[in-house]
C-alpha positions in Angstrom: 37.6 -4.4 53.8 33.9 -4.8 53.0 31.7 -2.0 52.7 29.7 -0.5 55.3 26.2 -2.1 55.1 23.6 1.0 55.3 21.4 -0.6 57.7 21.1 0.9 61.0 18.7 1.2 64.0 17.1 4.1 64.9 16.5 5.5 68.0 20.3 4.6 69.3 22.1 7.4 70.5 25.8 7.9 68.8 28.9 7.8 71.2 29.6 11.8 70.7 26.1 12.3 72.0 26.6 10.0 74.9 29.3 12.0 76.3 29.2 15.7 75.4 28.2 18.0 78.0 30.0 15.8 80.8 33.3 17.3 82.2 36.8 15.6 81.1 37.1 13.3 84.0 33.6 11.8 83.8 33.9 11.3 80.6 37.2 9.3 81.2 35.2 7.2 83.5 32.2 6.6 81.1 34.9 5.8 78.6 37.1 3.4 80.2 35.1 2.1 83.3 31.7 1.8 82.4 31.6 1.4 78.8 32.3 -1.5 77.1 31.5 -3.6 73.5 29.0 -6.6 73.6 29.0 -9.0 69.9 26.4 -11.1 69.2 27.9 -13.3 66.0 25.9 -15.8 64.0 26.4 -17.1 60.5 24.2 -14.4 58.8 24.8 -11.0 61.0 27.2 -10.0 63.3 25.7 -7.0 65.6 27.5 -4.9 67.9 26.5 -2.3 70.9 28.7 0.2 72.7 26.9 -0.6 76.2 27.3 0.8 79.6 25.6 -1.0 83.2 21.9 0.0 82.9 21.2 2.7 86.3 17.8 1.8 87.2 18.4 -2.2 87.0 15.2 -2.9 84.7 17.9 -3.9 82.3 21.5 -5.5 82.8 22.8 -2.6 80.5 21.8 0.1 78.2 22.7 0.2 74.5 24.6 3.4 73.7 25.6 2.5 70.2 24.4 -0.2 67.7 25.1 -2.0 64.3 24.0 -4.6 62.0 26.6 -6.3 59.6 26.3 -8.6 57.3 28.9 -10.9 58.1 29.6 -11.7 54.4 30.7 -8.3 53.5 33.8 -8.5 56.3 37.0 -10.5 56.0 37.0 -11.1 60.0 35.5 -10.1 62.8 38.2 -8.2 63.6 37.3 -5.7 60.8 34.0 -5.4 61.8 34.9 -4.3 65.1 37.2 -2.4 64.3 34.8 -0.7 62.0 32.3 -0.4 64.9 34.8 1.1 66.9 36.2 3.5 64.3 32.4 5.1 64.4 32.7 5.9 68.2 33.7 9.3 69.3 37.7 9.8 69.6 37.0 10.7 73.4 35.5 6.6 74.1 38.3 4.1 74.4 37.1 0.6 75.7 38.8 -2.0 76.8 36.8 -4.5 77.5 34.6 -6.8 74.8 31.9 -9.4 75.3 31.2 -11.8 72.4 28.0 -13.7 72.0 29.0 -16.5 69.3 27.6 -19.5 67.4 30.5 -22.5 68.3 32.5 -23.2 71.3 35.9 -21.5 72.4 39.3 -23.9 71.5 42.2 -22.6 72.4 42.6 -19.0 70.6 39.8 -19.8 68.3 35.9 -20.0 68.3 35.0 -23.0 66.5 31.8 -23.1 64.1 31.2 -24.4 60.7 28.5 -21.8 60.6 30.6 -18.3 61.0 31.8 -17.1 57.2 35.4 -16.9 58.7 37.5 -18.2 61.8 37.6 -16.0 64.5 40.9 -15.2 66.2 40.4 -14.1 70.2 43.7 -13.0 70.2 43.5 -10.9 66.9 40.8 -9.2 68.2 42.6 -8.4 71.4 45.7 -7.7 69.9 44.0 -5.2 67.3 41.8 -3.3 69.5 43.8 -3.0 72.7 41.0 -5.2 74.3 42.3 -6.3 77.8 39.1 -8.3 78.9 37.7 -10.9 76.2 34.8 -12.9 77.4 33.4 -15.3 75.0 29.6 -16.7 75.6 27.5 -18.8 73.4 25.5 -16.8 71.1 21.7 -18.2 72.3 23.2 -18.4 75.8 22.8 -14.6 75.1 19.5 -14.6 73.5 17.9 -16.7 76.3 19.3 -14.5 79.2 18.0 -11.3 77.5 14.4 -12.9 77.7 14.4 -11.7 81.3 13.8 -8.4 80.4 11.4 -8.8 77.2 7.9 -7.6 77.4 4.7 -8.9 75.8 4.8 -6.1 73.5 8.2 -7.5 72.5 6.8 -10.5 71.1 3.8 -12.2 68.9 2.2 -14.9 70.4 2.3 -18.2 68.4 0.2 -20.2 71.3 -1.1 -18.7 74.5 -2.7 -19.9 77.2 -5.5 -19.1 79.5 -3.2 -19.9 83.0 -1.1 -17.6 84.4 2.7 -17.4 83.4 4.3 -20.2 85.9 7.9 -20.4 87.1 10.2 -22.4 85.8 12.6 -22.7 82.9 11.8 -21.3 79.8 13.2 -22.7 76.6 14.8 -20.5 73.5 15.2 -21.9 70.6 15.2 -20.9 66.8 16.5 -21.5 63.1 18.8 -19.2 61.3 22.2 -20.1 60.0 21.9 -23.0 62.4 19.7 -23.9 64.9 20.0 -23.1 68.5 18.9 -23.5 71.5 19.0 -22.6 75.1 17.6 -23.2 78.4 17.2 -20.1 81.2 16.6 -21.6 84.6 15.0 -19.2 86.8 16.7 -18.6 90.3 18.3 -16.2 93.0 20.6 -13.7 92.6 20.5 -14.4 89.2 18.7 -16.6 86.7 21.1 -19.3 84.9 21.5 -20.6 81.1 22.0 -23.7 80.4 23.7 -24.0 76.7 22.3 -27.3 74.6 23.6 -28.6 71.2 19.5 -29.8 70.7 20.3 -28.8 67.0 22.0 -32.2 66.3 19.7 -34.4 67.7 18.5 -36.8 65.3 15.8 -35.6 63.3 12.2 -37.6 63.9 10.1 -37.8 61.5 6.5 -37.3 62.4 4.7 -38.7 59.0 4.9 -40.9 56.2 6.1 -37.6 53.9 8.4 -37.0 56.7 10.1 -41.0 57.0 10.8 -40.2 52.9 12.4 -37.0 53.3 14.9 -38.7 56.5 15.4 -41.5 53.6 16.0 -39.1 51.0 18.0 -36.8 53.3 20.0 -40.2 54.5 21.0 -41.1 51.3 24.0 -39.1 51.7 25.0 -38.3 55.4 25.5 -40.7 58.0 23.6 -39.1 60.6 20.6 -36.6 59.9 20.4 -34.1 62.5 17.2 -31.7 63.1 19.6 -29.0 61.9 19.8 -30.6 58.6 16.5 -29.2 57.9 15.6 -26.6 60.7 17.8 -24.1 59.9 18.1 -22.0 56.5 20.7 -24.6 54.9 17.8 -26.9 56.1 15.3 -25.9 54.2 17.1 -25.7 51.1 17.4 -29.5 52.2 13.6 -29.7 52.6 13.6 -28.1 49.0 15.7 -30.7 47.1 14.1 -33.6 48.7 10.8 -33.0 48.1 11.6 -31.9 44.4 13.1 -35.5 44.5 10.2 -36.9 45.8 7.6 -34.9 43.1 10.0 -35.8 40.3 11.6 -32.5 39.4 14.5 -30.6 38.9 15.3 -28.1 41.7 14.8 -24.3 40.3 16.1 -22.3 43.5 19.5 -22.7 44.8 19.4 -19.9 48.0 17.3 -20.5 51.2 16.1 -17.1 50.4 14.8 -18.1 47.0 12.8 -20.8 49.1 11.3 -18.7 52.0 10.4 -16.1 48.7 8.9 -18.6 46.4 6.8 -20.4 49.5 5.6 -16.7 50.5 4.4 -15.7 46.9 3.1 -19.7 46.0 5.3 -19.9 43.0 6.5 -22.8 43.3 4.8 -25.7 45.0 7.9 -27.8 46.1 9.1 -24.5 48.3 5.8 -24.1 49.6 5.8 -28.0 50.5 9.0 -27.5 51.8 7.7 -24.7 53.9 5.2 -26.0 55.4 7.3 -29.4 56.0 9.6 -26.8 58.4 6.9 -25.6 60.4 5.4 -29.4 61.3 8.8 -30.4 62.1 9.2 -27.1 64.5 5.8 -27.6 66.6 6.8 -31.3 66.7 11.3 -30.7 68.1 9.6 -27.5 70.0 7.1 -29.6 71.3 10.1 -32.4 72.7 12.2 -29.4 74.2 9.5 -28.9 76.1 9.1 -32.3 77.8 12.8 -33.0 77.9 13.5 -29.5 79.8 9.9 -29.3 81.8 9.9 -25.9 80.2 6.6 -24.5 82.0 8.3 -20.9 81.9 7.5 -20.8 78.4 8.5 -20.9 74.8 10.6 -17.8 72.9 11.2 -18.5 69.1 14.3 -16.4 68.2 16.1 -16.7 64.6 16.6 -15.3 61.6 14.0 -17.2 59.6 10.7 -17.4 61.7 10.1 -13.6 61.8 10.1 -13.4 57.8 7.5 -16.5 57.4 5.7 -15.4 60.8 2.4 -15.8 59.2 2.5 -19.2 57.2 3.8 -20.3 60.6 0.9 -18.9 62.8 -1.4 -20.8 60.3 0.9 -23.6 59.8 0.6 -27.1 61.6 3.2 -26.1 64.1 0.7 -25.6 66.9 -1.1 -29.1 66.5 1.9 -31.1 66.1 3.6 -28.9 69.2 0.2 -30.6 71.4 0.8 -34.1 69.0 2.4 -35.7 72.4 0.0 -38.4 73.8 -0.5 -37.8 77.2 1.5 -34.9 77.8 -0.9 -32.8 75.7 -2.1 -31.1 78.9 0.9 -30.2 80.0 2.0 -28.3 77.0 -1.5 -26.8 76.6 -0.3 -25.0 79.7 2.8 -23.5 78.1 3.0 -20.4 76.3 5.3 -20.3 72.6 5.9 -16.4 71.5 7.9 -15.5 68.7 10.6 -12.8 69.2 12.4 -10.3 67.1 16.4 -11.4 67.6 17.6 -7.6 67.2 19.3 -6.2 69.9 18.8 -9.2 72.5 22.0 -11.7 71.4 23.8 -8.2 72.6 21.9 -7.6 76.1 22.4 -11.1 76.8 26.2 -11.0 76.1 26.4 -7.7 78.0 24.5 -9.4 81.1 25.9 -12.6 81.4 29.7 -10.5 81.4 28.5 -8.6 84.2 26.9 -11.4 85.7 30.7 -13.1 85.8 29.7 -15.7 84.1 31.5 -15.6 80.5 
């Protein structure tokens, strides 16, 4: 088994806490009616919260209990849960799990090319006495918990001088992968819409653009936006343009590329960099036509929050507007960057209760 990453939000109140000072029945109730686990499972991180129904509605739930893993560092998902669980006072027993995932269910398995290992729905259940498995896309999640996000929740990449209007609002973001998600506002209850908008074909907005999508072509048969939004992606950026400037390629991690852009120490990663952030403001800037997105814009993902100011000063906003005659429309549309943390969880959590995983 992996080891125990160290990482660990604050402010989250541990399970012994949750129930101590509650008589033995209550707690049984807490424990095995109200409380249940919520996953929210990319590529990079797996994070898990012990969550009950929140009382006072401003939330679907509140998070009891929280981790961060680092998928790597775990053989299965299995063991991370099972870790999870092991954490949680002897007294909780739950029964019942929602899992926010990267991939689409098949039979017993979730199906990704971007999780570290396959996950087994039956493992899990079998292994942690789980009667009541629902499995939910993972920015399916992310885009339901923007219900309940405030202002001071996010940074604004482009606002706008109207008023918030109705309608749907568009998530989308790189990590891992890229995904994306539509919430469409409505009564009782808002609804997702799930998109694979990550392997549309990538459209190159410039001449230096046109020789990457050569470059990138040269040995794929399709080349999807995910080829170089995501982290894997940028990498891709990386090589091509050190193809294109006639150099060997120094850096072999995403990481190495986001780093070396951020410190300008190597001018094909900062290329490559800002090459990402055109390319964002210009797919963005399509998701918004193609879903009438006037609701709004939330960038989720693991990379965008660690490059949050070459992106603010980037060309993402012009080439987000760079859309002939629907440039009023999207000057009417706010884009605000959000933290992922706990969010992939509320929105699993919500979307169970909801009855709709």
């Amino acid at each position: 088994m992996g080891s125990r990453s160290q990482e660990r939000d604050t402010g989250m109140t541990r399970g012994s806490q949750v129930v101590e000072g509650v008589s033995h029945s209550a707690r049984e109730f807490l424990a095995q009616e109200a409380m249940f686990l919520a996953a929210d499972v990319g590529g990079t991180h797996a994070r898990i919260g012990l969550v009950s129904r929140d009382p006072d509605g401003t939330r679907p739930v509140t998070v009891l209990q929280y981790h961060r893993y680092a998928c790597a560092e775990w053989p299965s998902l299995t063991a991370v849960l099972q870790d999870f669980v092991g954490q949680l006072d002897r007294s909780v027993h739950v029964s019942r799990c929602a899992v926010a995932s990267a991939g689409y269910v098949l039979g017993d398995a979730i199906v990704n090319d971007n999780l570290p290992w396959p996950v087994s729905i039956r493992d899990i259940r079998d292994s942690l006495g789980i009667e009541q498995l629902a499995v939910v896309n993972d920015f399916e999640a992310v885009a339901y918990a923007t219900q309940f996000l405030s202002q001071a929740d996010t940074t604004a990449v482009i606002d706008t001088d109207a008023l918030p209007a109705e309608g749907p609002v568009l998530v989308m973001g790189p990590g891992t992968g890229l995904g994306s998600a539509v919430l469409l506002p409505g009564k009782p209850h808002a609804t997702v819409l799930a998109t694979e908008a990550g392997q549309i074909a990538l459209a190159p907005g410039n001449e230096r653009e046109i020789e990457i999508l050569r470059y990138l072509a040269r040995d794929r048969a399709y080349v999807s936006f995910e080829h170089a939004l995501s982290g894997p992606g940028l990498l891709n950026l990386y090589r091509a343009l050190c193809a294109l400037r006639g150099q060997a390629p120094v850096l072999t991690l995403p990481s190495q590329v986001t780093q070396s852009a951020l410190e300008r120490s190597d001018d094909a990663a900062v290329e490559a960099l800002d090459v990402f952030c055109g390319l964002l403001g210009s797919f963005v800037g399509d998701l918004c036509l193609l879903y009438g997105a006037r609701g709004g814009v939330f960038l989720a993902g693991g990379i965008l929050p660690q490059i949050r100011d070459v992106l603010l000063a980037s060309s993402f906003r012009q080439r987000f507007f760079n859309k002939g005659v629907m440039r009023a429309f999207l000057q009417q549309v706010p884009v605000r960057l959000m933290e992922h943390g706990q969010h992939g969880v509320i929105g699993a959590a919500g979307l169970y209760l909801d009855g709709r995983t």
